[in-house]
N, C-alpha and C positions, 0 to 999 in steps of 0.2 A: 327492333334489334338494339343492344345495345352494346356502346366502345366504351373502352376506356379512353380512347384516346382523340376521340372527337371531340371538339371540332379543329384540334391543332393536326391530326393529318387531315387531307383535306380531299384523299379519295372518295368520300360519303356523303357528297355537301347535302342529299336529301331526309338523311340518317331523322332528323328530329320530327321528321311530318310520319303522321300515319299512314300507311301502305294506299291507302285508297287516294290521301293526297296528293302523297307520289306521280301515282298512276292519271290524276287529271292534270299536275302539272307537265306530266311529257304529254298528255294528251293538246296543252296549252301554246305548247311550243312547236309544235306539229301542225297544230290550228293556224298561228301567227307567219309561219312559213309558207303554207298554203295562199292564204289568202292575200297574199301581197301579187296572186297571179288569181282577177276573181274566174275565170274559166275551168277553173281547177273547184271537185268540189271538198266537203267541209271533213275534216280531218274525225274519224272515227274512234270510239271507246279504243283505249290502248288495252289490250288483250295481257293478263297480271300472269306472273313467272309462276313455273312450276314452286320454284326454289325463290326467298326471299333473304335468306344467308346460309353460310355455308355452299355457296354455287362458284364460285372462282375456282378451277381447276387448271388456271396458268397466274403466276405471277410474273412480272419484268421490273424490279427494282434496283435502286442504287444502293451504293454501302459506303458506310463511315469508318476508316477505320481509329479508334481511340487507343488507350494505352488499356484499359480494361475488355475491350469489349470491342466488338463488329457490329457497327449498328444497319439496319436493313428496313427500306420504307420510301415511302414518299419525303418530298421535300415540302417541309413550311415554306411558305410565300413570303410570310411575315419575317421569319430569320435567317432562310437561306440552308437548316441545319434538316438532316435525316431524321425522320421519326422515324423511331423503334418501335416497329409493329409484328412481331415474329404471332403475335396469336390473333392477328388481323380476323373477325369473325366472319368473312366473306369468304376469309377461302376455305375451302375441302378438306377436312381433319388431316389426308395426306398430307396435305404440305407443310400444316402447323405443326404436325410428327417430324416433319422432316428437319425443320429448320433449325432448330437444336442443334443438331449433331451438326448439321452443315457450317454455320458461323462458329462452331469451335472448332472446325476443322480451317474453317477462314482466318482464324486469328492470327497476324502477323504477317499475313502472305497480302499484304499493301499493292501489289501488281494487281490485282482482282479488283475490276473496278463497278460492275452491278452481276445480277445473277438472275437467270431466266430460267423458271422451273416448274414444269410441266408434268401433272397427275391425269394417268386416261381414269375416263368414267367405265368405261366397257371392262378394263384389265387392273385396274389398282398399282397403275408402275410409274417410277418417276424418270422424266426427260430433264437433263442438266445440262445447259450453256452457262459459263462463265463467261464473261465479257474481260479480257485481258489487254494491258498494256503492253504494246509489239506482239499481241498474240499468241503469246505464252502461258503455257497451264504453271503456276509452281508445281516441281518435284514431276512435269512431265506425267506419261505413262504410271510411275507408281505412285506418283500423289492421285491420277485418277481410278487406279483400283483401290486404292484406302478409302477415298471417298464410296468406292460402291463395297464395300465390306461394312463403313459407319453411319450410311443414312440407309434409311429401314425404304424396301420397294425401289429403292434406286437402280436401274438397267443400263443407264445411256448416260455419259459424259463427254461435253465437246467444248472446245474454246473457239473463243471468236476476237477478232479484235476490235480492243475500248477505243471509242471515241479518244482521239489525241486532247481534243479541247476538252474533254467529257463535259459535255452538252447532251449529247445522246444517250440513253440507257441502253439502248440493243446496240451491240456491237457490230463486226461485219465480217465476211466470210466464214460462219461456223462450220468448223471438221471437226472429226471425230478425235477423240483419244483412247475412249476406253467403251467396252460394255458393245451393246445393239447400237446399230445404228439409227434403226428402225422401232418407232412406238405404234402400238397396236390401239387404235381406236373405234367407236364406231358410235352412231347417230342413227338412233332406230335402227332396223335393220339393214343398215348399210356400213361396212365395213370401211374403213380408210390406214394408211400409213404417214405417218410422222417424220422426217427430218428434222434435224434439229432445227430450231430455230422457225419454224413453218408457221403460217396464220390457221387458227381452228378455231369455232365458236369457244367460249369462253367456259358456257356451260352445254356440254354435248344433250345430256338431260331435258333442256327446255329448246337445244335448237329444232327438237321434232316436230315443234309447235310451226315453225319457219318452214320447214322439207315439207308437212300436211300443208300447209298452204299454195308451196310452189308447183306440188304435184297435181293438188287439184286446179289451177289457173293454167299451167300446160295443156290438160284438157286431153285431147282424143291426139295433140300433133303426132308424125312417126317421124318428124326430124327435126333435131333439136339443138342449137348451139348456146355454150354456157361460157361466154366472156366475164372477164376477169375472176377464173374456175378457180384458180388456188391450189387447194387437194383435188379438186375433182367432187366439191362437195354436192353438189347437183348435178354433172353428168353422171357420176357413180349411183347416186340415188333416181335417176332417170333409166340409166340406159336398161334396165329389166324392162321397162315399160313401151318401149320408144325402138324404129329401126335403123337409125342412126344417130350418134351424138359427137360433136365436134368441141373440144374444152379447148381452151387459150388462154395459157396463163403467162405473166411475163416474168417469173420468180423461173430460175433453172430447176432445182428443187425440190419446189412445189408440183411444177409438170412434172417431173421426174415421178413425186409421188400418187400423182393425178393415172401415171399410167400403169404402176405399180398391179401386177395381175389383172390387169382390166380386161374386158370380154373385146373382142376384135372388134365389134362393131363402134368403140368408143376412139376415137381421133383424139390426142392427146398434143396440141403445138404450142413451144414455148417461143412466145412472142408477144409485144404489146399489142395492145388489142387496136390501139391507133396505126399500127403500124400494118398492120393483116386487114386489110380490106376484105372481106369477103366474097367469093365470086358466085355463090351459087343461093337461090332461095333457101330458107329454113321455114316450117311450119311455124317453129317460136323459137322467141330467142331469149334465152336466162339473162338477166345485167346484174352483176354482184360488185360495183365499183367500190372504192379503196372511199373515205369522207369525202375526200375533193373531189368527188363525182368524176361525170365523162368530160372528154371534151368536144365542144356541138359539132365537128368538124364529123367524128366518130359516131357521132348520134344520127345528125344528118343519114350517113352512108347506112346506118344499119335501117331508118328507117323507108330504104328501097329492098332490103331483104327478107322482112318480115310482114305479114300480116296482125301475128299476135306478140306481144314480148311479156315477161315476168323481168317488174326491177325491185330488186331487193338493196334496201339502201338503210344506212347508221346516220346518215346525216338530214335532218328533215330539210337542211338551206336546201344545199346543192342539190337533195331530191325533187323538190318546188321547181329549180332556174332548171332541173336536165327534162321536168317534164312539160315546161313552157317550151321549149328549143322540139322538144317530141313534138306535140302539138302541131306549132305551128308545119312539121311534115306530115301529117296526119294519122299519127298514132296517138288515138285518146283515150281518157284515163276511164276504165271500166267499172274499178274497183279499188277501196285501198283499206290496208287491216295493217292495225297497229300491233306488236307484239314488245313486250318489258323484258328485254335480253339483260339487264343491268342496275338491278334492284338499288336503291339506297341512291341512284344518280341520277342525272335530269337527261341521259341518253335516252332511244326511243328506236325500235328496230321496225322498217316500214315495207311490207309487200302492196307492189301495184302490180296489178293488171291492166295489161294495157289493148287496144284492137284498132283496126283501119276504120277511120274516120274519115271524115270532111277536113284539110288541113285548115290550122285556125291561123289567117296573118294580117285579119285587119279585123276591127271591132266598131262600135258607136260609139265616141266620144262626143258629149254633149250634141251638139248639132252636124256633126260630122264623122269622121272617121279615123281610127289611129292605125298604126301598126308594131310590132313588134321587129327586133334586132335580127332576126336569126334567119332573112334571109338574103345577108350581104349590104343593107340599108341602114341608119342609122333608125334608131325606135323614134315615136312619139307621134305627132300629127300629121295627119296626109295632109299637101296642097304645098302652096305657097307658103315657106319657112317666114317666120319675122319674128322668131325667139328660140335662141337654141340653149343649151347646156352643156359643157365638155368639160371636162377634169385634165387639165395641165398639168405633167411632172415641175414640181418645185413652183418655187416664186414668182409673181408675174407684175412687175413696176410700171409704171406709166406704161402700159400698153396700148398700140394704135394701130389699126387694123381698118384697110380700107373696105367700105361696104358694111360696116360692124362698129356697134359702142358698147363697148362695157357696163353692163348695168348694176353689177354687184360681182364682187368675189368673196365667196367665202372660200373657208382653208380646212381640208381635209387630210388627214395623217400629214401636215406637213404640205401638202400639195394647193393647187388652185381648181376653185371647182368656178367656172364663170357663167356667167348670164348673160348672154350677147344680143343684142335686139339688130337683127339685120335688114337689109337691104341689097343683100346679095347674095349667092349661092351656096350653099352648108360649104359643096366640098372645097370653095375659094378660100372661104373662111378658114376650114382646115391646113387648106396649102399653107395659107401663111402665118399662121401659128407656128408649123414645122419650120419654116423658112426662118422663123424668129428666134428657134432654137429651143419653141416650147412643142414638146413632145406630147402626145395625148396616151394618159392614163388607161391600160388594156391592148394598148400598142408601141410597148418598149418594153426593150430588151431587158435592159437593167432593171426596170422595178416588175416586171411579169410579174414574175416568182411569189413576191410580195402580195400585190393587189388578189393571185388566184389562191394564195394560201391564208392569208389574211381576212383577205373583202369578200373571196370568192368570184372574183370577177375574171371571165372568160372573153370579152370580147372590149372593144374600142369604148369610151363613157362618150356617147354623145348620143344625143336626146334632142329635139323639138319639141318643147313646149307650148308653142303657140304659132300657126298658120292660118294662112289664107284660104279657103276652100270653098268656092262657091258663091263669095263673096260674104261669105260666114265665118267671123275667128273660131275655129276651133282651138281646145285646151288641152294638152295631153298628161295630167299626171305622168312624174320620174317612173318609168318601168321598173316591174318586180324585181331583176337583176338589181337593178343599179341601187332602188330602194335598201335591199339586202343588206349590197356594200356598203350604203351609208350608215346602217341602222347597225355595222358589227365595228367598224373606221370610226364614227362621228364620234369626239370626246364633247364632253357637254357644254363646253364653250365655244364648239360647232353648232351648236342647236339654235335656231335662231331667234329671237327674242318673242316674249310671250305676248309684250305690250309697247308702248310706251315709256319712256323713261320719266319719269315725274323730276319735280324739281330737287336740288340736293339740299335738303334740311338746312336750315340757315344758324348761324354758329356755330356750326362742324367742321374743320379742314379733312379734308381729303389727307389721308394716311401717304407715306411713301411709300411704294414700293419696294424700291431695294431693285428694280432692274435697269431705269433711266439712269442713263449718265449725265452727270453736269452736262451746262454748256461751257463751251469754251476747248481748246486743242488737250488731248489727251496726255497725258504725265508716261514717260518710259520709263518700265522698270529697268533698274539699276540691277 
């Protein structure tokens, strides 16, 4: 395929490799994910798109406005500024028809701060969010019928409100203004409805490849729960097959459109899916999570409900750490098919099959035994601790800790990652770290948010490395979570040295840096 505008917008990074390269490097990164958990097995050929351009049938972009022109595109990294990609070659001739008419209809109307716009593959019609400032269409009502009189297949016009910081490109609460409310879609033979603003595969075209997969791994079940459903994209393509289906979505919306005509036997609850516990068995359970996967608390409980599950996941990390957390409750991994939903990128769309195993929660490490986080216990070696690992929020100075010596800190995103060789109990050692006012990373409040969006990291950092057992040191390599978190956080002056430091070349002075300060008492500015 080829851009003009490559490699300064930077939606294509895989744009220069040939399609088959493509397809082994998300095969690579799939691989790399996996195997940081070895119980897990080896990541499968990635299964190539129907469509390799021309497949984007949603765009969500920001806009520039200039004194010429409305620019519409991705942001350079390198300057901060909008590329101008209105005949961007991924998306669906609809929308490049469209967007003509649409940015000279944007010219001047500076409130307008990105624009979400959606072509069905089934009906040829276009869905319109504007993203506004206070949530305002310009010209209201009859700016939104101008608009569906001057973009060609346009039906649906809704605003939403812009991000205040504009940080965000999707906006928030989109209503209606003008046109259907409702867009007409459908995925194989299965029919859906559209709200504005709603999650759908990208390319409906190639998601059949995904629905043929899901429906053969469900198998013979007749009862069938599809968490985090969305539209109802697989309870709707289920329930023909199946005697009851129960969807839970946590978008209002989405369930709304999840329930849109659906056949009585299909349960439609809007809720998080953490939050609805389950009360009754299921034959299988669909998992469709958002990138940042589940959370194990959720994983845990679903795996007492199920026998068989289908998890359908965009993220290979979090897909790895939610089927280590499976596992170790005894759901294991049967099968796994890689599909290419996102040509030109280094994305990677993954179905696993999953069934009732032997739960996995200890292993052989060298002469001993380890175990895994996920069932309340800190990971790493069984027995006698006498080397732990914990990642400390912030700084940590002369630190003294009875039972415990410091044997290294390194410094991650900012934080302390420590190596403490003890002589006393993990969870002592715990206490008083807290009691110091150093907080353990995966257990505070304040940086949560961070470490699970960032690092991916779902539960408390602490690890045994090294115990007593039998009167044998066992060794436990950093568990696959934690590994994860280092290997997406480490900046490479976290990494730790390769060798030796040799001696410094003799007639060289050592450069200044420009960050010490003299010595001596600091100067006030005036």
């Amino acid at each position: 395929m080829h851009c003009d505008h490559h490699p300064t917008c930077p939606g294509c990074p895989l744009l220069e490799r040939s399609y088959d390269d493509q397809l082994l490097a998300k095969q690579e990164r799939l691989a790399q994910a996996l195997a940081q958990f070895p119980h897990l097995p080896a990541a499968p050929p990635v299964r190539p798109a129907l469509h390799t351009e021309a497949y984007r049938h949603r765009l969500k972009l920001p806009l520039h406005h200039g004194k010429e022109r409305v620019s519409l595109g991705l942001v350079d990294p390198r300057t901060g500024r909008v590329v101008h990609t209105p005949d961007c070659p991924v998306l669906v001739p609809a929308l490049r028809q469209a967007l003509p008419p649409l940015l000279q209809w944007l010219h001047g109307k500076r409130s307008v701060h990105s624009v979400d716009l959606r072509a069905s593959a089934a009906h040829q019609e276009l869905q319109l969010v504007l993203a506004c400032r206070g949530g305002k269409l310009p010209g209201g009502k009859g700016g939104a019928r101008e608009l569906l009189r001057q973009v060609p297949g346009l039906v649906s016009v809704a605003v939403s409100e812009a991000d205040p910081h504009g940080k965000r490109v999707m906006g928030r609460r989109p209503r209606m203004v003008a046109g259907h409310a409702l867009l007409r879609e459908a995925i194989g033979a299965t029919d859906y409805v559209l709200y504005p603003g709603a999650f759908f595969q990208a390319d409906p075209r190639n998601a059949v490849q995904i629905h043929d997969l899901v429906r053969a791994q469900v198998g013979s079940a007749r009862t069938v729960a599809d968490l985090y459903a969305g539209v109802g994209a697989y309870a709707r393509m289920l329930a023909p097959h199946v005697r009851k289906v129960l969807a839970v979505e946590e978008v209002p919306q989405a369930a709304k459109a999840a329930a849109h005509g659906a056949p009585p036997h299909l349960e439609v609850v809007a809720s998080r899916v953490e939050d609805l516990p389950l009360a009754e068995r299921f034959d299988a359970v669909v998992l469709n999570p958002a990138r940042r996967g589940c959370e194990p608390d959720a994983l845990v409980h679903l795996a007492t409900r199920t026998d068989r599950m289908v998890m359908v996941s965009c993220g290979p990390e979090t897909l790895a750490r939610d089927l280590d957390v499976l596992a170790a409750h005894g759901l294991r991994v049967e099968s796994i098919e890689a599909i290419d939903l996102f040509p030109q990128t280094a994305e990677v769309e993954t179905v696993v099959s999953l069934r009732r195993g032997k739960p996995l929660t200890t292993w052989a490490a060298g002469e001993g035994r380890a175990a895994g986080p996920w069932t309340g216990k800190p990971s790493g070696a069984l027995g006698t601790p006498e080397e732990l690992e914990v990642l400390v929020i912030g700084p940590t100075q002369r630190l003294r800790l009875r039972g415990a010596t410091v044997e290294k800190v390194r410094r991650l995103a900012g934080h302390s990652l420590l190596s403490l060789r003890l002589s006393t109990s993990v969870a002592q050692v715990l206490q008083q770290l807290r009691r110091a006012g150093h907080a353990i990373a995966g257990d505070h409040a304040p940086t949560d948010r961070f470490f699970r969006e960032k690092g991916l990291l779902v539960r408390p950092w602490v690890h045994v490395t090294r115990a007593r057992q039998r009167g044998r040191t066992v060794h436990a390599p950093r568990h696959g979570d934690l590994q994860l978190c280092w290997d997406r956080l480490a900046e490479p002056r976290d990494a730790p040295p390769k060798g030796p430091k040799g001696p410094r070349p003799q007639g060289k002075k050592r450069k200044p840096s420009g960050r010490r300060r003299p010595k001596g008492p600091r100067r006030r500015r005036r």
